[in-house]
mmJSON file of the N, C-alpha and C atoms, coordinates in Angstrom:
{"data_MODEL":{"atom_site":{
"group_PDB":["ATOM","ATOM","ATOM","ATOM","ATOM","ATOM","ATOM","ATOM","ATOM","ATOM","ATOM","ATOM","ATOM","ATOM","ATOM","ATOM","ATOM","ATOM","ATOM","ATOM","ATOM","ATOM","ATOM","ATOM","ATOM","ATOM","ATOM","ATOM","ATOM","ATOM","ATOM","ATOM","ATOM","ATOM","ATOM","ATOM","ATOM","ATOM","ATOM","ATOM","ATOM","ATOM","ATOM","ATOM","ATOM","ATOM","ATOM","ATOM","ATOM","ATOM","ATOM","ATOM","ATOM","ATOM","ATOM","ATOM","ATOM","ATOM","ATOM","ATOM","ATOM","ATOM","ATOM","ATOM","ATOM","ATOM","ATOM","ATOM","ATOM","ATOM","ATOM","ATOM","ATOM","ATOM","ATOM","ATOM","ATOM","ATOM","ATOM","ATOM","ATOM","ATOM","ATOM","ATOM","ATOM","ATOM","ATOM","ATOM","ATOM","ATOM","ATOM","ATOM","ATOM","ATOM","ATOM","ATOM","ATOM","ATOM","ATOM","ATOM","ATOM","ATOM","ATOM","ATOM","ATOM","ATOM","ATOM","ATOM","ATOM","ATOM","ATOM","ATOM","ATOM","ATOM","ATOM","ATOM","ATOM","ATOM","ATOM","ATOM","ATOM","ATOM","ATOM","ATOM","ATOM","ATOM","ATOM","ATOM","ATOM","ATOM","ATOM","ATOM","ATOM","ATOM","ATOM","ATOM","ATOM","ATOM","ATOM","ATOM","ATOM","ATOM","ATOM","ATOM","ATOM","ATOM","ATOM","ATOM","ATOM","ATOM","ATOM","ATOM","ATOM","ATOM","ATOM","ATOM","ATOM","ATOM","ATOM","ATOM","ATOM","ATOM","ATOM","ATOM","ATOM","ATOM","ATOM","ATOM","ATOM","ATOM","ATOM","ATOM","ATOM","ATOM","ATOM","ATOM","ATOM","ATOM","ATOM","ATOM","ATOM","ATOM","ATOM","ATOM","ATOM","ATOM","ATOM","ATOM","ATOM","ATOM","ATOM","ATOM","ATOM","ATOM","ATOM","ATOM","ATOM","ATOM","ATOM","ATOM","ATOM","ATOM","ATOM","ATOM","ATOM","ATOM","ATOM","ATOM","ATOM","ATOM","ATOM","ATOM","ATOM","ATOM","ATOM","ATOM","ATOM","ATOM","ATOM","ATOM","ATOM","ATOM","ATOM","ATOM","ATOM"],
"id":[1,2,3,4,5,6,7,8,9,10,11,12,13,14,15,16,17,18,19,20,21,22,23,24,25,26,27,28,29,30,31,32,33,34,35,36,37,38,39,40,41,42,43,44,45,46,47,48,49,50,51,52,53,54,55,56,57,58,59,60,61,62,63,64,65,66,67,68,69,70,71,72,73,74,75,76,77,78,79,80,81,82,83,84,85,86,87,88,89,90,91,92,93,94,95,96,97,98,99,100,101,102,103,104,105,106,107,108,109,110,111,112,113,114,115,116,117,118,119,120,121,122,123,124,125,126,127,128,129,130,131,132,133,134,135,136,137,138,139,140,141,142,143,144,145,146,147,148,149,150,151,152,153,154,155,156,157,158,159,160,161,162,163,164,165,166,167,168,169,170,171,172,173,174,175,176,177,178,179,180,181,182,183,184,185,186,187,188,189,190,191,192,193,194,195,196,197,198,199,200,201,202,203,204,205,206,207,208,209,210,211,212,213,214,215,216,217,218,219,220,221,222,223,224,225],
"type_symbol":["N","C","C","N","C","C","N","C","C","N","C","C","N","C","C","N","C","C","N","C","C","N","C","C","N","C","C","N","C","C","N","C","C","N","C","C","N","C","C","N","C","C","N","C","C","N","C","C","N","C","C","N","C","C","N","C","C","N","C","C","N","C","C","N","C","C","N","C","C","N","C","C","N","C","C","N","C","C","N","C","C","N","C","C","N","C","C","N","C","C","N","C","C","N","C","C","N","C","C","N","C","C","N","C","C","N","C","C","N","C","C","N","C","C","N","C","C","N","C","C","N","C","C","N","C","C","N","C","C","N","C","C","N","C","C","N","C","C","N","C","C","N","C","C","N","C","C","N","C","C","N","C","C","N","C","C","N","C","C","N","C","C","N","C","C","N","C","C","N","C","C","N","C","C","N","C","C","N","C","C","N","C","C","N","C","C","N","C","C","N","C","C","N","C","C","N","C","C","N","C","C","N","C","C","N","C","C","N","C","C","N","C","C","N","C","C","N","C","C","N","C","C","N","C","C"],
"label_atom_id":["N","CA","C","N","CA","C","N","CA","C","N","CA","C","N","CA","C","N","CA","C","N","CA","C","N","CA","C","N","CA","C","N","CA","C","N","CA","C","N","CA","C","N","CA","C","N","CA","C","N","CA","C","N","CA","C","N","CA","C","N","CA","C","N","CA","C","N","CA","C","N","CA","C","N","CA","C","N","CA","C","N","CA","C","N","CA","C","N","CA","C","N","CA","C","N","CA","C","N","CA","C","N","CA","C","N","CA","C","N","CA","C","N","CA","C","N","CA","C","N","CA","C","N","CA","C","N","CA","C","N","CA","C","N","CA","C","N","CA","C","N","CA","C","N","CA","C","N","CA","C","N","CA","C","N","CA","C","N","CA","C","N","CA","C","N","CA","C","N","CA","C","N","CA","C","N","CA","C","N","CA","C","N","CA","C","N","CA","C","N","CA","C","N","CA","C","N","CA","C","N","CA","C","N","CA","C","N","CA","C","N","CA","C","N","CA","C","N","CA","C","N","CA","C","N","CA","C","N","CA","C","N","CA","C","N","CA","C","N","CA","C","N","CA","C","N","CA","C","N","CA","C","N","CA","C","N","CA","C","N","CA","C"],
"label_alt_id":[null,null,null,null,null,null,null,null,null,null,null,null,null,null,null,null,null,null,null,null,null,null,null,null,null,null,null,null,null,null,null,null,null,null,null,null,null,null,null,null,null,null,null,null,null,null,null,null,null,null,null,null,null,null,null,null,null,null,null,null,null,null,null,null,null,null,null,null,null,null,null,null,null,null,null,null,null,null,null,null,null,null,null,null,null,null,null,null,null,null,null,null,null,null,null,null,null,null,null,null,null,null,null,null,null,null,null,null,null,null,null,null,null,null,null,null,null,null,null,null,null,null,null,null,null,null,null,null,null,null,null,null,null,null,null,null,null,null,null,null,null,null,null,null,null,null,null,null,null,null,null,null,null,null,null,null,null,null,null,null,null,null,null,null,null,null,null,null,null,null,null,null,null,null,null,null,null,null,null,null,null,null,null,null,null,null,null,null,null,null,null,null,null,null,null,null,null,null,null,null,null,null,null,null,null,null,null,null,null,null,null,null,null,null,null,null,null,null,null,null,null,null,null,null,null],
"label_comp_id":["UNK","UNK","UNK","UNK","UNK","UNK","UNK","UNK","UNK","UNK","UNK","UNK","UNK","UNK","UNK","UNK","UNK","UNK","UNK","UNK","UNK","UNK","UNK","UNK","UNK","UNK","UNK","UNK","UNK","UNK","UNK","UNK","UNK","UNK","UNK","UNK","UNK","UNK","UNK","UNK","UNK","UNK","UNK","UNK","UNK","UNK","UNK","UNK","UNK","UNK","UNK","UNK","UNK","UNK","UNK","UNK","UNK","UNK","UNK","UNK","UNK","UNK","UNK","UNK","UNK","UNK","UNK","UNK","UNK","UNK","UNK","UNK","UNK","UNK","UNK","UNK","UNK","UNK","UNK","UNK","UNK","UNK","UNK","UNK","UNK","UNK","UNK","UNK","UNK","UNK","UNK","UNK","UNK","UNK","UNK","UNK","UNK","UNK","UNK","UNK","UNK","UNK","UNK","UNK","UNK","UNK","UNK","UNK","UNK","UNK","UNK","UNK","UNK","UNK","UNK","UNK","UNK","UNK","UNK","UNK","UNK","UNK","UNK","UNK","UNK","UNK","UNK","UNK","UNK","UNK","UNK","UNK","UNK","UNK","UNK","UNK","UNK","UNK","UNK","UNK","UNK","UNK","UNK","UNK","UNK","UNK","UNK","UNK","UNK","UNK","UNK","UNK","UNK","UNK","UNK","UNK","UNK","UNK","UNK","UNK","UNK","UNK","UNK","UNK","UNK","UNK","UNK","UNK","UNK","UNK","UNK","UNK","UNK","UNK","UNK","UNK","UNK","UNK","UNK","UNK","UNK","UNK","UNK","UNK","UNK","UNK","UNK","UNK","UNK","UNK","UNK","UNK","UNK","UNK","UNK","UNK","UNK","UNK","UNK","UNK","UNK","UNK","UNK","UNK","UNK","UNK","UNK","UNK","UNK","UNK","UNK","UNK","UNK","UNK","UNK","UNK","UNK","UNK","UNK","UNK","UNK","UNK","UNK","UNK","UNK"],
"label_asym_id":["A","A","A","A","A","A","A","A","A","A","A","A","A","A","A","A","A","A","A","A","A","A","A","A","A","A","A","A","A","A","A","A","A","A","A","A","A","A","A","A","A","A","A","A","A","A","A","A","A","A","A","A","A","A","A","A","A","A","A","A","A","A","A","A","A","A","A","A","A","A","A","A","A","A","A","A","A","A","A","A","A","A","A","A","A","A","A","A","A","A","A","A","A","A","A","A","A","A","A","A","A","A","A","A","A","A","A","A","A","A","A","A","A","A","A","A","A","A","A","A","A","A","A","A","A","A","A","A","A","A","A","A","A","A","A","A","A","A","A","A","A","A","A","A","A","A","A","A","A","A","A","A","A","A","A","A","A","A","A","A","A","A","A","A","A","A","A","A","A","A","A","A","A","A","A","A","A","A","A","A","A","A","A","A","A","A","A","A","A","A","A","A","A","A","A","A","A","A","A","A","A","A","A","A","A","A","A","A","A","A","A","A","A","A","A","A","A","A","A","A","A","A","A","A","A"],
"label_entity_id":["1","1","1","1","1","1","1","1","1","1","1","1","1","1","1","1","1","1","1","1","1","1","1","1","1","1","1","1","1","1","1","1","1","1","1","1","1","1","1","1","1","1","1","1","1","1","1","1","1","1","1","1","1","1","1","1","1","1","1","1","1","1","1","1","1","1","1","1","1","1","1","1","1","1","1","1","1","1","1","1","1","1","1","1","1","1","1","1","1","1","1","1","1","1","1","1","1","1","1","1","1","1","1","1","1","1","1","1","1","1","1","1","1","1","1","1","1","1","1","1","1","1","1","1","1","1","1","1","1","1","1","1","1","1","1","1","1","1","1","1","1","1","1","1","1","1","1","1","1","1","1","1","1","1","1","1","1","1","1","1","1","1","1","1","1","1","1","1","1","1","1","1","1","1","1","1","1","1","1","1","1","1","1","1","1","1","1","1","1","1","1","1","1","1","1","1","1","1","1","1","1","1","1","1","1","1","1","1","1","1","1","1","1","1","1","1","1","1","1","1","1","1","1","1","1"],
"label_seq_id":[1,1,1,2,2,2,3,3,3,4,4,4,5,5,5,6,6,6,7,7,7,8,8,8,9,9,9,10,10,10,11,11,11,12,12,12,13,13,13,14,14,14,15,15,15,16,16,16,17,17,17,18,18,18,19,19,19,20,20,20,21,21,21,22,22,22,23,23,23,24,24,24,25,25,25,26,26,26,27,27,27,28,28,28,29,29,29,30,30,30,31,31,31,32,32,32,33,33,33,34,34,34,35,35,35,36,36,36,37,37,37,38,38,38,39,39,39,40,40,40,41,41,41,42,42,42,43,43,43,44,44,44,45,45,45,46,46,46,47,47,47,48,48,48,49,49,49,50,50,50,51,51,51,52,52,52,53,53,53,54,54,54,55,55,55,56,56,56,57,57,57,58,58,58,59,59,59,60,60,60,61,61,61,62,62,62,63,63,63,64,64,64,65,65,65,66,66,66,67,67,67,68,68,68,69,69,69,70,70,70,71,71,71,72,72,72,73,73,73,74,74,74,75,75,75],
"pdbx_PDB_ins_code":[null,null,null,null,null,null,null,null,null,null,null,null,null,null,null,null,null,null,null,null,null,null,null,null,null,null,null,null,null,null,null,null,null,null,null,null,null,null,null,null,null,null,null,null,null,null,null,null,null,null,null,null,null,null,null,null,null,null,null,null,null,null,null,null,null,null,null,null,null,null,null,null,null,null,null,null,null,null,null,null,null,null,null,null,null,null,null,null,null,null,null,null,null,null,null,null,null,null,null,null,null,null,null,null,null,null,null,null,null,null,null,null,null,null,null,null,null,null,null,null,null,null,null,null,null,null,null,null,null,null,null,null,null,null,null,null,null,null,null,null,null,null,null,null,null,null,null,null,null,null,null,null,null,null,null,null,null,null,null,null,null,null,null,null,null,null,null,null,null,null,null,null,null,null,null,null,null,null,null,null,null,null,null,null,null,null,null,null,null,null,null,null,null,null,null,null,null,null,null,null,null,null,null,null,null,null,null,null,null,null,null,null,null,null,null,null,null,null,null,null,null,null,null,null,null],
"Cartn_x":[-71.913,-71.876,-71.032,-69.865,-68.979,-70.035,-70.369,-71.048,-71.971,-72.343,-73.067,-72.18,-71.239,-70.087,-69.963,-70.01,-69.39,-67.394,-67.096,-65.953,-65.383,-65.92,-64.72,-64.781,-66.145,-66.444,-65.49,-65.235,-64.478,-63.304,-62.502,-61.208,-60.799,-61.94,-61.698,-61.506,-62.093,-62.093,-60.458,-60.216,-58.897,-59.449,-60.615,-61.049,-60.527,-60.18,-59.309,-59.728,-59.912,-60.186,-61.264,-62.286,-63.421,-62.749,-63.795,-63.192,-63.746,-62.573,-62.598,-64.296,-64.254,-65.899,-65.564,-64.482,-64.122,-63.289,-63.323,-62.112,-60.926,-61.027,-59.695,-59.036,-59.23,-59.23,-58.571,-59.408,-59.129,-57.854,-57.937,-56.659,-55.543,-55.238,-54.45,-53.835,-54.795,-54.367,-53.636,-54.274,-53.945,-52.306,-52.108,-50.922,-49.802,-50.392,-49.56,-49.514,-49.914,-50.24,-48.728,-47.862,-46.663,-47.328,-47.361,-47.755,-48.907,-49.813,-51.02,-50.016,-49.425,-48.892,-47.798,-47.843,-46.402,-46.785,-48.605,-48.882,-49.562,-50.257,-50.45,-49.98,-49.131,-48.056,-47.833,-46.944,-47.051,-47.645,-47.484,-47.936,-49.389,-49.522,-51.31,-52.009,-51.223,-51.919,-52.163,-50.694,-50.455,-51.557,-51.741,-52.464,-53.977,-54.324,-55.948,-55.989,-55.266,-55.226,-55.255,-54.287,-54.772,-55.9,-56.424,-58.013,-59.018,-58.62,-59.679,-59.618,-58.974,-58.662,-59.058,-58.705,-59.23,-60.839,-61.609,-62.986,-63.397,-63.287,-63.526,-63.918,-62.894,-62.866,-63.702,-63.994,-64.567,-66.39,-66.49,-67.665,-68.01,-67.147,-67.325,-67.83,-67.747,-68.347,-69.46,-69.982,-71.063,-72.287,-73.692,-74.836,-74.883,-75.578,-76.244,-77.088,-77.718,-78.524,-77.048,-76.484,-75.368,-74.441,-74.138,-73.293,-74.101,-75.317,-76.213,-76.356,-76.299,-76.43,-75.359,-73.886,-72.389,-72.344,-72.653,-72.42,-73.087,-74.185,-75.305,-74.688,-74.17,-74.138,-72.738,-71.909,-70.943,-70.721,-71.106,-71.203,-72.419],
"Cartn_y":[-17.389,-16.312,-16.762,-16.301,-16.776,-16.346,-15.418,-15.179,-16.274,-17.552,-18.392,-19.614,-19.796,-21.046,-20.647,-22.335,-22.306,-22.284,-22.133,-22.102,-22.879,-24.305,-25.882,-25.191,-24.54,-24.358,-23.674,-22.082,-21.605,-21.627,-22.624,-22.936,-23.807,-24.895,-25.6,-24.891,-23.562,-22.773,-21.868,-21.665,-21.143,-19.593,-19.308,-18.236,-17.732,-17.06,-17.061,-15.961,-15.087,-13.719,-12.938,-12.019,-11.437,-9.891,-10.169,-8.827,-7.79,-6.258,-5.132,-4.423,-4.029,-3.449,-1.667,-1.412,-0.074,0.32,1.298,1.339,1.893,2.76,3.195,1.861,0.801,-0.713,-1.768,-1.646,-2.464,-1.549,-0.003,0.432,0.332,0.215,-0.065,-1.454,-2.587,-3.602,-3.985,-3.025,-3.199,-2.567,-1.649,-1.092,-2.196,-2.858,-3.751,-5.366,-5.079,-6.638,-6.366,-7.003,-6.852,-7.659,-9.03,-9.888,-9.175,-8.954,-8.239,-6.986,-6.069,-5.101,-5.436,-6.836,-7.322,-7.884,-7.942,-8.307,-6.812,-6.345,-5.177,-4.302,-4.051,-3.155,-2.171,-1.432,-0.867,0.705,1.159,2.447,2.391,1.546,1.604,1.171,0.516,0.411,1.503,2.394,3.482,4.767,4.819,5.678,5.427,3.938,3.885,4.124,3.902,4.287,5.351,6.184,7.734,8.043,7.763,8.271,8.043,6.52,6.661,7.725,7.061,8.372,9.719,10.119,11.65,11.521,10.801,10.222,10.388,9.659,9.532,10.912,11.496,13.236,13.69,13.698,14.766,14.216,13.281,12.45,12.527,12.738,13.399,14.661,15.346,16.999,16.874,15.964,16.602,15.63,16.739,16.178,14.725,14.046,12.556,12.449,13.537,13.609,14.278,15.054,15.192,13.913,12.883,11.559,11.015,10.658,9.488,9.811,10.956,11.443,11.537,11.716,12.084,10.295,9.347,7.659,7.349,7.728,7.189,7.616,8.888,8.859,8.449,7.804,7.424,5.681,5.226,4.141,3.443],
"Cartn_z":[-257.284,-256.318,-255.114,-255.094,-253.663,-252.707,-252.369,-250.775,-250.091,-251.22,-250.876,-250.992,-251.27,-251.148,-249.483,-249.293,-247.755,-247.546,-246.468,-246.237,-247.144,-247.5,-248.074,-249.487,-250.156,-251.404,-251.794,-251.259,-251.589,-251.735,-250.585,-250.495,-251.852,-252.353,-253.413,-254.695,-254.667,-256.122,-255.688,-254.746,-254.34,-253.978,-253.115,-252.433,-251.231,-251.113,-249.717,-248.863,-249.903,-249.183,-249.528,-249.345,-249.775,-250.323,-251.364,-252.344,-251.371,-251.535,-250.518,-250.556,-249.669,-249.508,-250.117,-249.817,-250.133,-251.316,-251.699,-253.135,-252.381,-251.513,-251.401,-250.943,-249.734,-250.343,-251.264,-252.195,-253.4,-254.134,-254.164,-255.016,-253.698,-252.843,-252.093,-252.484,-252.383,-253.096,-254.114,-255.176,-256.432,-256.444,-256.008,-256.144,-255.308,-254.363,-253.677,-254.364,-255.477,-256.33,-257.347,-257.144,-258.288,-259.225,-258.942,-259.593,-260.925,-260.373,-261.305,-262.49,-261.368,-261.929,-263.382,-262.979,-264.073,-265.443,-265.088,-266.37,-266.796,-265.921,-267.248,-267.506,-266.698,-266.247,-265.655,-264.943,-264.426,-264.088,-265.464,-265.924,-265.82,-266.152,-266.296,-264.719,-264.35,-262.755,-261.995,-261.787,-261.01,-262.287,-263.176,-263.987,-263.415,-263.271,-263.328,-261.85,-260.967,-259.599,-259.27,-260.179,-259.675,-260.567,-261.195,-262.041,-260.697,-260.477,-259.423,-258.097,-257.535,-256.34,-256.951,-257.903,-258.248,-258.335,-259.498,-259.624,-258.316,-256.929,-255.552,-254.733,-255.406,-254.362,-255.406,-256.722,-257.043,-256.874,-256.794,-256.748,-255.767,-254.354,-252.966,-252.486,-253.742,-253.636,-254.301,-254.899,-255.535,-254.804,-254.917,-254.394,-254.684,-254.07,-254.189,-256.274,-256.401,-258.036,-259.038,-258.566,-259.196,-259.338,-258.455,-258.405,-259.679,-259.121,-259.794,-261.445,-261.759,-263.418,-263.727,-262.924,-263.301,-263.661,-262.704,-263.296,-264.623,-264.5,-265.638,-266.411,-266.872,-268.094,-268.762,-267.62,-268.046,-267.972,-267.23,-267.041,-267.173],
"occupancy":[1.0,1.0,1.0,1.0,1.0,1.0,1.0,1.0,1.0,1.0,1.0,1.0,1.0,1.0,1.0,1.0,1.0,1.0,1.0,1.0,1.0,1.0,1.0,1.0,1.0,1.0,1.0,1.0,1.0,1.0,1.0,1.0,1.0,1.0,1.0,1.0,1.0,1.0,1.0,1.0,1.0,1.0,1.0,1.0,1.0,1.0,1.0,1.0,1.0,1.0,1.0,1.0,1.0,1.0,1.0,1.0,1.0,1.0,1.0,1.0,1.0,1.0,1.0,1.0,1.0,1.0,1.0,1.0,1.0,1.0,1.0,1.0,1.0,1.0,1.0,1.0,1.0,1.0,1.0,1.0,1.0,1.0,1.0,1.0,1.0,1.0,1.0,1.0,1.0,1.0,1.0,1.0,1.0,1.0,1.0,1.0,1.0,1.0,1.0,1.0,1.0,1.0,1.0,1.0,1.0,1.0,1.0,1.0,1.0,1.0,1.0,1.0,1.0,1.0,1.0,1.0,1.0,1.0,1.0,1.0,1.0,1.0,1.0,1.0,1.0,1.0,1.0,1.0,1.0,1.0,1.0,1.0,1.0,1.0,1.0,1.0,1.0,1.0,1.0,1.0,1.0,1.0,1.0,1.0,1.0,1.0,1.0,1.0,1.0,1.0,1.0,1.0,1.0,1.0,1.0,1.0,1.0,1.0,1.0,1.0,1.0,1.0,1.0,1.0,1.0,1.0,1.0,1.0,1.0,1.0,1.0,1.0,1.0,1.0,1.0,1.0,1.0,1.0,1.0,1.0,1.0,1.0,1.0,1.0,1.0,1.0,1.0,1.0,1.0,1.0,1.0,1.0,1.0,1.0,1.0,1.0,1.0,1.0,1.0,1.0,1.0,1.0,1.0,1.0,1.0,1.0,1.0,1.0,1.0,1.0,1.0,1.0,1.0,1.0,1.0,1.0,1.0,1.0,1.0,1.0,1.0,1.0,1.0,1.0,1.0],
"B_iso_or_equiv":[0.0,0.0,0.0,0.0,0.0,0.0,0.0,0.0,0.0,0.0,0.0,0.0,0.0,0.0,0.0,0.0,0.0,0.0,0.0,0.0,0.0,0.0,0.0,0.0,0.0,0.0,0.0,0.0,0.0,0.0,0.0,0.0,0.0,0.0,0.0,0.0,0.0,0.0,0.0,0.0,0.0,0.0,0.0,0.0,0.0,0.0,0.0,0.0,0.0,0.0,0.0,0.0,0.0,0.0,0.0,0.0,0.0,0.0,0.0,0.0,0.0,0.0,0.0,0.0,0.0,0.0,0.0,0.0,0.0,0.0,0.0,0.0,0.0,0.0,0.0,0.0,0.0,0.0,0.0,0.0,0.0,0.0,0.0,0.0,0.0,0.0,0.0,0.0,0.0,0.0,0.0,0.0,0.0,0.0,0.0,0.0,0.0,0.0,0.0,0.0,0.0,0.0,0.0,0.0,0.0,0.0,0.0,0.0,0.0,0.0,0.0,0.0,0.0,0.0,0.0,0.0,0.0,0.0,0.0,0.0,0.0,0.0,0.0,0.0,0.0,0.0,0.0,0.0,0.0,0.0,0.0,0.0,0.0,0.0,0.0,0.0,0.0,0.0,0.0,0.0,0.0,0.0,0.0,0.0,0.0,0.0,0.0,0.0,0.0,0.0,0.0,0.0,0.0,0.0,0.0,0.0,0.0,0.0,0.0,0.0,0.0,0.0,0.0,0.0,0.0,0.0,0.0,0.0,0.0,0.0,0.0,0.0,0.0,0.0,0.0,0.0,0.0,0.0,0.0,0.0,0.0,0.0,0.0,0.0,0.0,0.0,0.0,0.0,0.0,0.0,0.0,0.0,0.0,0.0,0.0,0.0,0.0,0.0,0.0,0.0,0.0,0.0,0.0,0.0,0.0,0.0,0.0,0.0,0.0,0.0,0.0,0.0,0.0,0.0,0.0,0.0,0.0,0.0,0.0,0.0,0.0,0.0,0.0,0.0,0.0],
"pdbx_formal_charge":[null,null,null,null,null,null,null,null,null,null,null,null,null,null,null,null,null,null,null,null,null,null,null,null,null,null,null,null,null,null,null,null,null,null,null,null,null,null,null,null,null,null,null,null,null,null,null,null,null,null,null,null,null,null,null,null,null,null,null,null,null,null,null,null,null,null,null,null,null,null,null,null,null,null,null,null,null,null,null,null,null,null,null,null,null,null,null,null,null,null,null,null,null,null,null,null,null,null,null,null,null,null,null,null,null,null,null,null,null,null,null,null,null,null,null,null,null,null,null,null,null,null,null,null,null,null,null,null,null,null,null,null,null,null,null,null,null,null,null,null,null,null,null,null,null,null,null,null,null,null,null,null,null,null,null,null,null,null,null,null,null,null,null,null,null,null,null,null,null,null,null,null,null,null,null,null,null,null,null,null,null,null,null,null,null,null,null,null,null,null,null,null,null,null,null,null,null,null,null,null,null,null,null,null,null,null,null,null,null,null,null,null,null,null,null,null,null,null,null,null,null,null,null,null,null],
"auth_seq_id":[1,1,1,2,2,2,3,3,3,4,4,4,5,5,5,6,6,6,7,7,7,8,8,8,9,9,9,10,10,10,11,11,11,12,12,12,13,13,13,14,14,14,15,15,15,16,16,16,17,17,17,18,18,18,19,19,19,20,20,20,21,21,21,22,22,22,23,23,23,24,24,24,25,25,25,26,26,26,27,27,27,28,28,28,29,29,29,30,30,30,31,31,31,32,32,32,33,33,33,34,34,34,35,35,35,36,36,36,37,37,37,38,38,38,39,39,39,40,40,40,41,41,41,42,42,42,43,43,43,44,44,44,45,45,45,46,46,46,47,47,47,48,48,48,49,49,49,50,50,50,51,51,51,52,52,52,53,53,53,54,54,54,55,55,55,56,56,56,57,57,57,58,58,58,59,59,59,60,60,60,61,61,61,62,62,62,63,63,63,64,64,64,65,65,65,66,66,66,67,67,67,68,68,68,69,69,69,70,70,70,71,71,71,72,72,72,73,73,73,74,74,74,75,75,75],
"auth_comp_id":["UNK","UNK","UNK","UNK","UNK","UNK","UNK","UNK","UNK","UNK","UNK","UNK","UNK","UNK","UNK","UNK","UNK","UNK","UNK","UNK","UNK","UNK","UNK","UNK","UNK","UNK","UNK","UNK","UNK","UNK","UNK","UNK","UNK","UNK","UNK","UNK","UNK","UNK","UNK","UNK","UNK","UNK","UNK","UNK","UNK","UNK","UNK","UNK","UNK","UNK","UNK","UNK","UNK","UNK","UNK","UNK","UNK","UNK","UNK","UNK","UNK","UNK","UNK","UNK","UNK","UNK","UNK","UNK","UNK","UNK","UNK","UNK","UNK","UNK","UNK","UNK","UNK","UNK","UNK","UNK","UNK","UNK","UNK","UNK","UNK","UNK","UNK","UNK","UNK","UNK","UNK","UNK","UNK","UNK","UNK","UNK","UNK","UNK","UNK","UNK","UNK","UNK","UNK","UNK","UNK","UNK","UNK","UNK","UNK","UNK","UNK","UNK","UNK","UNK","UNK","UNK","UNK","UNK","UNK","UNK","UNK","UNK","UNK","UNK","UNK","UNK","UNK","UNK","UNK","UNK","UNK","UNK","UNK","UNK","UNK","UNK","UNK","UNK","UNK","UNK","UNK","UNK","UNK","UNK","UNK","UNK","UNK","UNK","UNK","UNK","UNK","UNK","UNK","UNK","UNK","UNK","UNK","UNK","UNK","UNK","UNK","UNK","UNK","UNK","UNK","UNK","UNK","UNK","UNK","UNK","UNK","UNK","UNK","UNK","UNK","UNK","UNK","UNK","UNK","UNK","UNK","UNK","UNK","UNK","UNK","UNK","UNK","UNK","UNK","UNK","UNK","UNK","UNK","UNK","UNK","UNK","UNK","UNK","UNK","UNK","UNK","UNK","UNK","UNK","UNK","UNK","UNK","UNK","UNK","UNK","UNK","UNK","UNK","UNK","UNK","UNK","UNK","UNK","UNK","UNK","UNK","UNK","UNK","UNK","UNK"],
"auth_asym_id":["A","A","A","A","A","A","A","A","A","A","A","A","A","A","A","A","A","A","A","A","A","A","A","A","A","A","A","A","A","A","A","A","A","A","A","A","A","A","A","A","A","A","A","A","A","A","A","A","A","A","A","A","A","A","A","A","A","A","A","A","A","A","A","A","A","A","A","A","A","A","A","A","A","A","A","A","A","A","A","A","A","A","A","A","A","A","A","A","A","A","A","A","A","A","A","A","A","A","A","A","A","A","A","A","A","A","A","A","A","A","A","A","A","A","A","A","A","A","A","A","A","A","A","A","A","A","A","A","A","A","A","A","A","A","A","A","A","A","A","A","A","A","A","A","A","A","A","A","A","A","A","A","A","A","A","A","A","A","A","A","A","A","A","A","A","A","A","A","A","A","A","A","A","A","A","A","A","A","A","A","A","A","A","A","A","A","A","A","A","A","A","A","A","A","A","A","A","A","A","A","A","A","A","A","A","A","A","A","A","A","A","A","A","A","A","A","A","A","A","A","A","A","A","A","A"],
"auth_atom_id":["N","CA","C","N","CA","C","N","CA","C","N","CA","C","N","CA","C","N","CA","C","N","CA","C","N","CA","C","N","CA","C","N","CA","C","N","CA","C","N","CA","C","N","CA","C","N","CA","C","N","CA","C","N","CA","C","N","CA","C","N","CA","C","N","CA","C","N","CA","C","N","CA","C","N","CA","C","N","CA","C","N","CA","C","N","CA","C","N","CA","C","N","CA","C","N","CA","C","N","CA","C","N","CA","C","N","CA","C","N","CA","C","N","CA","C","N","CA","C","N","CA","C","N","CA","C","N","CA","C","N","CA","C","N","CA","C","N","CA","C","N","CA","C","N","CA","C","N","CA","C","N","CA","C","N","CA","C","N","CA","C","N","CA","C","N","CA","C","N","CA","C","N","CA","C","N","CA","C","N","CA","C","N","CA","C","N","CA","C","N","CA","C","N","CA","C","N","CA","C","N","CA","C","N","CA","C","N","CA","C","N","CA","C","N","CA","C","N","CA","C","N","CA","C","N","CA","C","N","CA","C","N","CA","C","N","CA","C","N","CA","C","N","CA","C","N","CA","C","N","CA","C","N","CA","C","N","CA","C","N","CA","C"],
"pdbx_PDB_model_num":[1,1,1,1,1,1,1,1,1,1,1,1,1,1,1,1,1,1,1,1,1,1,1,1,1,1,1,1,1,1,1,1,1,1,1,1,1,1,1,1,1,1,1,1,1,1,1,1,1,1,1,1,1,1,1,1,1,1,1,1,1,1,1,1,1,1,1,1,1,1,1,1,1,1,1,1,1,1,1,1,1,1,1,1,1,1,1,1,1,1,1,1,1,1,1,1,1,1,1,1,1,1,1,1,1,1,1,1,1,1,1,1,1,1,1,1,1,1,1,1,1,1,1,1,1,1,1,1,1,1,1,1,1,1,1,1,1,1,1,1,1,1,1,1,1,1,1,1,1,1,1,1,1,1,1,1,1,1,1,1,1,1,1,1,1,1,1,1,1,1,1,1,1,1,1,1,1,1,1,1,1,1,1,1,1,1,1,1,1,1,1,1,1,1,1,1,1,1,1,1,1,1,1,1,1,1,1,1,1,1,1,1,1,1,1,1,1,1,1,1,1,1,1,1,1]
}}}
């Protein structure tokens, strides 16, 4: 569990930075990762990026019991 490595711990595993708390966040990232993008490529980055972002807004309209049964039964 990184959150319990101290500063030296993490630096030794090559931790540098704490994963994003937010998705819009992390897909910001991701789209700014060439490196990442070059192995799986590009199509599929910018594809799962916009799934999410769409997923986000529509998951934004719906009640809190509507979210929670729209995940379950997919994830």
């Amino acid at each position: 569990n990184p959150s319990r490595l101290t500063a030296d711990q993490r630096a030794e595993y090559g931790i540098y930075f704490a994963m994003p708390a937010e998705l819009e966040s992390a897909l910001s990232l991701l789209e700014e990762d060439s490196e990442l993008a070059s192995l799986l490529g590009d199509k599929l980055v910018s594809d799962y990026v916009t799934l999410k972002r769409a997923e986000a807004v529509m998951l934004g309209a719906m009640s809190g019991e509507e979210r929670r049964r729209w995940l379950m039964e997919r994830y």
